[in-house]
C-alpha positions in Angstrom: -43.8 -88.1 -95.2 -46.2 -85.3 -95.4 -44.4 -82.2 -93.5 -47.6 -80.0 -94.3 -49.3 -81.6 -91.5 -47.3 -81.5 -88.9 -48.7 -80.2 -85.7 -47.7 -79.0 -82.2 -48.5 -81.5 -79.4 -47.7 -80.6 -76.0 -45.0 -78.3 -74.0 -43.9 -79.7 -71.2 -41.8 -77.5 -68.3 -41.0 -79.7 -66.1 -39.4 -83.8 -66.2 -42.4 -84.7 -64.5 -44.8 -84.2 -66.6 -43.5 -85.7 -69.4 -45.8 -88.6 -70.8 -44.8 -92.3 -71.6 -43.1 -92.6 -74.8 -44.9 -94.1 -77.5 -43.3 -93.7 -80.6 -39.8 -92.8 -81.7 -38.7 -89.6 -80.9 -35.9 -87.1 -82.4 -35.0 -84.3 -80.3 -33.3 -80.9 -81.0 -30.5 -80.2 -79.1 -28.2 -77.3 -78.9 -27.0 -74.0 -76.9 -29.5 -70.5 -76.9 -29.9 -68.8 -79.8 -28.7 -71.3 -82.2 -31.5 -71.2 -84.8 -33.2 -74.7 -83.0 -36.9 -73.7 -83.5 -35.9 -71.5 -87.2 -35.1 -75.2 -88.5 -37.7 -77.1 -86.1 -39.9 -74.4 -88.6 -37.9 -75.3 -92.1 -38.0 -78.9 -91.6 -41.9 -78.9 -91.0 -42.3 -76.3 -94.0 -44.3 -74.0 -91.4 -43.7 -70.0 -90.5 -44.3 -69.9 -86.9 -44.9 -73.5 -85.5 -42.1 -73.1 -83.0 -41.8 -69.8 -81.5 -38.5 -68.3 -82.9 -37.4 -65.2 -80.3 -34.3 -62.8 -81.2 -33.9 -63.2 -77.4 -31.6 -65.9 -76.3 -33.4 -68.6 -73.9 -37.1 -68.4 -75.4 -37.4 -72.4 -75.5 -37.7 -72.6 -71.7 -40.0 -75.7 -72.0 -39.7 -79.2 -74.3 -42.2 -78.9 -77.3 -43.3 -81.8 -78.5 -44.5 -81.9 -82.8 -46.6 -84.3 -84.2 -45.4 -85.8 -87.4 -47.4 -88.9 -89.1 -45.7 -91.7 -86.6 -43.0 -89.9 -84.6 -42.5 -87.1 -82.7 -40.0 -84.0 -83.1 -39.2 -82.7 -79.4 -37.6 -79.5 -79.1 -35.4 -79.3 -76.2 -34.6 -75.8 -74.4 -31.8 -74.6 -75.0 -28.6 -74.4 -73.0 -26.0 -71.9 -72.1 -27.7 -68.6 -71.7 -25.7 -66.7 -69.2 -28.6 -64.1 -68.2 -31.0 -66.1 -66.3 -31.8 -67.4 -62.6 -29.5 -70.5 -61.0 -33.3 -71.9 -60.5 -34.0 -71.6 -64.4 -30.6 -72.9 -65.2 -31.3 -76.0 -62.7 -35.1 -76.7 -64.2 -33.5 -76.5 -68.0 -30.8 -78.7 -66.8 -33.1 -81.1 -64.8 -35.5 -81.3 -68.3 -33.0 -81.9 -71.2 -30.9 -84.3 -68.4 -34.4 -86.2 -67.7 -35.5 -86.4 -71.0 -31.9 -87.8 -72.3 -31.7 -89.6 -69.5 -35.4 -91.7 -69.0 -36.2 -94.8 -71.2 -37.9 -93.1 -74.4 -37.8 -94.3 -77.8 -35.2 -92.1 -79.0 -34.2 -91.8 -82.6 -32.1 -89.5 -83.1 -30.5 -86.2 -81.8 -29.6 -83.2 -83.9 -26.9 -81.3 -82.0 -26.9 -77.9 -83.4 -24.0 -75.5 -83.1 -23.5 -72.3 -84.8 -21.2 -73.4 -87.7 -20.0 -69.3 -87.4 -17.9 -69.7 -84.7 -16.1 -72.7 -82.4 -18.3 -75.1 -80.1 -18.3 -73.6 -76.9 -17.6 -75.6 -73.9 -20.9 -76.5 -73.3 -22.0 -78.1 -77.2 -18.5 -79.9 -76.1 -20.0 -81.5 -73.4 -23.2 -81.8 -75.2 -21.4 -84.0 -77.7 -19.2 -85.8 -75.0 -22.5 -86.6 -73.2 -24.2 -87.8 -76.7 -21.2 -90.1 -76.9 -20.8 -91.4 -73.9 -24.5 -92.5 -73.6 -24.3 -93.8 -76.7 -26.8 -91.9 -78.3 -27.6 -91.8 -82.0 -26.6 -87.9 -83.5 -25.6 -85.7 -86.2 -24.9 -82.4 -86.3 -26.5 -79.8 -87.5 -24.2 -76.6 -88.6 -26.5 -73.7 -88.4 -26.2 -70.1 -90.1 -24.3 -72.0 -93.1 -25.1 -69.0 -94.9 -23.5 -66.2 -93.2 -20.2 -67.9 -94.1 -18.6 -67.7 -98.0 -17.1 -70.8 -99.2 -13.5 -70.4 -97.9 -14.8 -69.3 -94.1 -17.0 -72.4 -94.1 -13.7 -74.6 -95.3 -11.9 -73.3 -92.1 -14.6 -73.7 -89.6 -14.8 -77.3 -91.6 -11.1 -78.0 -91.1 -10.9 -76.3 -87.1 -14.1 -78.6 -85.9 -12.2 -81.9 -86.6 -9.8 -80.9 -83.6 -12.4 -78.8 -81.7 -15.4 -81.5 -81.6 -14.4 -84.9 -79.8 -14.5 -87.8 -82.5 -15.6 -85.1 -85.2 -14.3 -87.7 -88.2 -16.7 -90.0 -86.6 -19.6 -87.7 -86.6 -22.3 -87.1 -89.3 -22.2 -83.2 -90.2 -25.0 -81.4 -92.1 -24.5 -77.7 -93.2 -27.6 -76.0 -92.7 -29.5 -72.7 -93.3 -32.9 -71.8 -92.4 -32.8 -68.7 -94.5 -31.8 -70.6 -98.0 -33.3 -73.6 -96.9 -29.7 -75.5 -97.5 -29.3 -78.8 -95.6 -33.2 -79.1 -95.3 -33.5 -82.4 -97.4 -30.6 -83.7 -95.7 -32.5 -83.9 -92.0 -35.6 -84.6 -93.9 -34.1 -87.7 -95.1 -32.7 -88.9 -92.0 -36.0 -88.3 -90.1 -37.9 -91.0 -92.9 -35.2 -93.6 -92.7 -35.4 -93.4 -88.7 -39.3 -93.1 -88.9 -39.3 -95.8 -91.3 -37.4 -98.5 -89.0 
């Protein structure tokens, strides 16, 4: 799969507008400011093609990238204290929509900021992931702010703080070192390949 030629599609603000699926799909899912568009960027092998913002709740809209025979969606993220009831609603009414319509899903990354516990709402992120019977992994971000023993506790304390955790497929990741890159690269071709 060449990443070199992936290439934004379409960003869509609203369920509504969403187009008919046509091909498979692998979305991006995880709370503000969890580094969502730095490895959207990574994975494609591209600088700036998702706009990565120090400010928490950039990704107000679902960004669609093409890649060869699938597309990556970016979902907006969730959780960010410091905007409107109305914005909350319109994020909550896209990423529930999207999940929720009949499109050719393939996979969700769940991020969460390997740093620190889930909060309560990657919790229900991952409850609702299960429960709908979703395909996922998650993705660990920031892998490299944390030395070996600190990453061997977080390791330990998700497998009581994530429901199922032994279950789940975990990738350690880092958009600075590039760590965990091939990883989610493979897992897009063998879904893309089906």
């Amino acid at each position: 799969m060449n990443y070199n030629n992936a290439k934004f599609f379409a960003s869509y603000g609203k369920f509504e507008q969403l187009p008919p699926s046509d091909r498979i799909e692998i979305a991006f899912s995880g709370r503000s400011n969890v580094g969502k568009s730095s490895l959207i960027n990574k994975i494609l092998n591209r600088k700036a093609l998702a706009r990565v913002s120090a400010i928490p709740g950039k990704t107000a809209t679902i960004n669609f990238y093409e890649l060869e025979n699938i597309y990556c969606v970016d979902l907006p993220g969730y959780g960010y204290a410091k905007v409107s009831k109305e914005e909350k609603s319109r994020w909550n009414g896209l990423i529930g929509g999207y999940l929720g319509s009949d499109r050719e899903l393939g996979l969700v990354f769940q991020l969460i900021d390997f740093r620190h516990p889930p909060t309560a709402d990657d919790i229900s992120m991952v409850n609702f992931l299960i429960d709908g019977e979703f395909p996922f992994a998650v993705v660990l971000t920031k892998a490299d702010k944390l030395s070996k023993n600190q990453r061997a506790e977080r390791k330990e304390a998700l497998l009581t703080e994530l429901p199922c955790a032994q279950d789940i497929r975990m990738i350690e990741f880092s958009a600075e070192t590039g760590e965990g890159v091939e990883e989610v690269r493979s897992i897009i071709e063998e879904i893309s390949s089906e």
